[in-house]
VMD Tcl script that draws the C-alpha trace (Angstrom):
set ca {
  {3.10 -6.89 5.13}
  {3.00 -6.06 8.61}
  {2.60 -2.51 9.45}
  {2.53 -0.63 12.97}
  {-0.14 2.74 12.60}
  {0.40 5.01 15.19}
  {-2.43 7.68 15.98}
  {-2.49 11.39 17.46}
  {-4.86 13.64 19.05}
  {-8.64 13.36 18.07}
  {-7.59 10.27 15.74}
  {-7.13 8.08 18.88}
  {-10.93 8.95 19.71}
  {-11.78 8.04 16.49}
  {-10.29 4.87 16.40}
  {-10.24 3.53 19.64}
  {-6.53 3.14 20.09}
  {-3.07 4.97 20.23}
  {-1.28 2.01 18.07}
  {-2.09 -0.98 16.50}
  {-0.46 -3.55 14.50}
  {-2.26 -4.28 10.77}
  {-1.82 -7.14 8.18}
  {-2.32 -5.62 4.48}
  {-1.29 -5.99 1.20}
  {-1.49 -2.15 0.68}
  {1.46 -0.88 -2.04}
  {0.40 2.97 -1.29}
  {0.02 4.98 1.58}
  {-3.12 5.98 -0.54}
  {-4.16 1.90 -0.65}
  {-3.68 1.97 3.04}
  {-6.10 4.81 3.88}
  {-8.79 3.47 1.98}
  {-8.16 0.47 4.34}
  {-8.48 2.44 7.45}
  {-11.25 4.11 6.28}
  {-12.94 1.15 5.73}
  {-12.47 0.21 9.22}
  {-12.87 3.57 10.86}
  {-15.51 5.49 8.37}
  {-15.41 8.56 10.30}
  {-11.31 8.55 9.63}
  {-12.71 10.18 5.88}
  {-14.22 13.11 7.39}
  {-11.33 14.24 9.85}
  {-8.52 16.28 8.37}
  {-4.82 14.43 9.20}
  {-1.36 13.97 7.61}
  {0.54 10.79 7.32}
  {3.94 10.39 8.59}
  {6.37 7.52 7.32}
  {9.55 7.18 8.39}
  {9.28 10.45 10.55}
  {8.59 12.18 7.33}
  {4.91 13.80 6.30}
  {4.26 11.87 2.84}
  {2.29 12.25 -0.05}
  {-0.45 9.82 -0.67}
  {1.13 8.25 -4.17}
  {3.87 8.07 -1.97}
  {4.53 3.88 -1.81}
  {4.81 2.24 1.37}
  {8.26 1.39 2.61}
  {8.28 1.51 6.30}
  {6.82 -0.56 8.44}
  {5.55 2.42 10.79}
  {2.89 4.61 9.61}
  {1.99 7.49 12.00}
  {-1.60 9.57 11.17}
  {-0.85 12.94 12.40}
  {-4.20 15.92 13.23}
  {-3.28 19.60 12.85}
  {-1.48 20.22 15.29}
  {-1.76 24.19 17.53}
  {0.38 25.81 20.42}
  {2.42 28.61 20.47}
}
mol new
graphics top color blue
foreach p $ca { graphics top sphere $p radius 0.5 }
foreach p [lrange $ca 0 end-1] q [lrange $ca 1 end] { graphics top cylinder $p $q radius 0.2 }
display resetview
């Protein structure tokens, strides 16, 4: 499956890009992290939520969109 991951804030930094376009067989949004991870290590120490389908998911939660956004803590006032 095809899947677009977008990335905010200090997770662009860490990965090296805003967006980028992945091949995986991932089922899970939990399965796809430990794919990322792989590829970005230092993804495991920073604290994020994952957005599919504009909504923040659970990790168990399986993968049905082809759009995953990683989302930092976000601050302002």
């Amino acid at each position: 499956m095809q899947i677009t991951i977008k990335y905010f804030g200090l997770l662009v930094e860490v990965t090296g890009c805003a967006e980028e376009v992945i091949n995986t067989s991932a089922k899970t949004i939990s399965a796809l992290l430990e794919f990322l991870i792989s590829k970005y290590p230092e993804l495991e120490t920073k604290n994020f939520q994952v957005a599919q389908n504009n909504t923040i998911v659970d990790k168990s939660v399986p993968i049905n969109q082809t759009e995953i956004a990683l989302l930092p803590p976000f601050s302002g006032g």
